[in-house]
N, C-alpha and C positions, 0 to 999 in steps of 0.2 A: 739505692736504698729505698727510694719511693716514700720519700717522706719521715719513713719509719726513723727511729734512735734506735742505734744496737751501742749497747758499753757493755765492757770487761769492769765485771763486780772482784777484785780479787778479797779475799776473806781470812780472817783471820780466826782460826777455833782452836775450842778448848777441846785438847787433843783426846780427853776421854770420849766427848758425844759424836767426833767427828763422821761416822757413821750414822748416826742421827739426824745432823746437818746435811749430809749427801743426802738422805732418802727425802727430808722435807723442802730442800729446792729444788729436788729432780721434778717433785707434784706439782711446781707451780706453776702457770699456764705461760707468764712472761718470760720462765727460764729457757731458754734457746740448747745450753751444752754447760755441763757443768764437767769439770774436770778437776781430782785430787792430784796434787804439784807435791814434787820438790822443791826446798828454796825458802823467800823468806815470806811467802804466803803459804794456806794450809789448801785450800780450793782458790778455782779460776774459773767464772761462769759469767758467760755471755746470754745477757738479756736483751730483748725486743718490746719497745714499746710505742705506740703509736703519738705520742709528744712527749717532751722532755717531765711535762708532769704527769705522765702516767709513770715516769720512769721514777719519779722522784716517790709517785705514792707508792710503788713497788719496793721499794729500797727503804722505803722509813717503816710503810702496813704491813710489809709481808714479810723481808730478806733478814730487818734488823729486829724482828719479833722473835726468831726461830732460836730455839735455847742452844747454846755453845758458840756463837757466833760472838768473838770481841768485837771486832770491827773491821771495815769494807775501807779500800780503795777504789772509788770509779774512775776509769777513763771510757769518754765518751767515743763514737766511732766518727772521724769528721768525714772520711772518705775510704773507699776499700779497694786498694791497690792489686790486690789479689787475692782467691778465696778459693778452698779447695771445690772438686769438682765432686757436683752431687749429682748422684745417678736417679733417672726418674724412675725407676723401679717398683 
């Protein structure tokens, strides 16, 4: 990981803006992949931050500002056992 913090932000929204919520953390420079779930979150979005307090100012300035958003579960990444395979294209 080189240092880096990657966490799974999972999210919880108020399901009318939830298209709202996708298009304004797809913009944001920390957001890595954001994915719309089944289950008991609404979105699952894996952030990249260069210290654990860039990650924290990202999740309070940027992630918990954004309108429809109730509220986040973070799990942070401690190690990455496998990851899928990105093509250098």
């Amino acid at each position: 990981m080189n240092g880096k913090v990657l966490a799974f932000v999972d999210i919880f929204v108020d399901s009318l803006l939830i298209d709202d919520v996708l298009r304004e953390l797809s913009a944001l420079d920390n957001v890595v992949e954001v994915y719309e779930v089944t289950g008991e979150f609404d979105i699952v979005s894996l952030i990249s931050a260069d210290s654990i307090e860039q990650f924290r100012d990202v999740l309070k300035s940027k992630i918990m500002k954004i309108k429809g958003i109730k509220s986040t579960v973070s799990s942070i990444v401690l190690k990455i056992d496998k990851q899928p395979q990105r093509n250098s294209d």
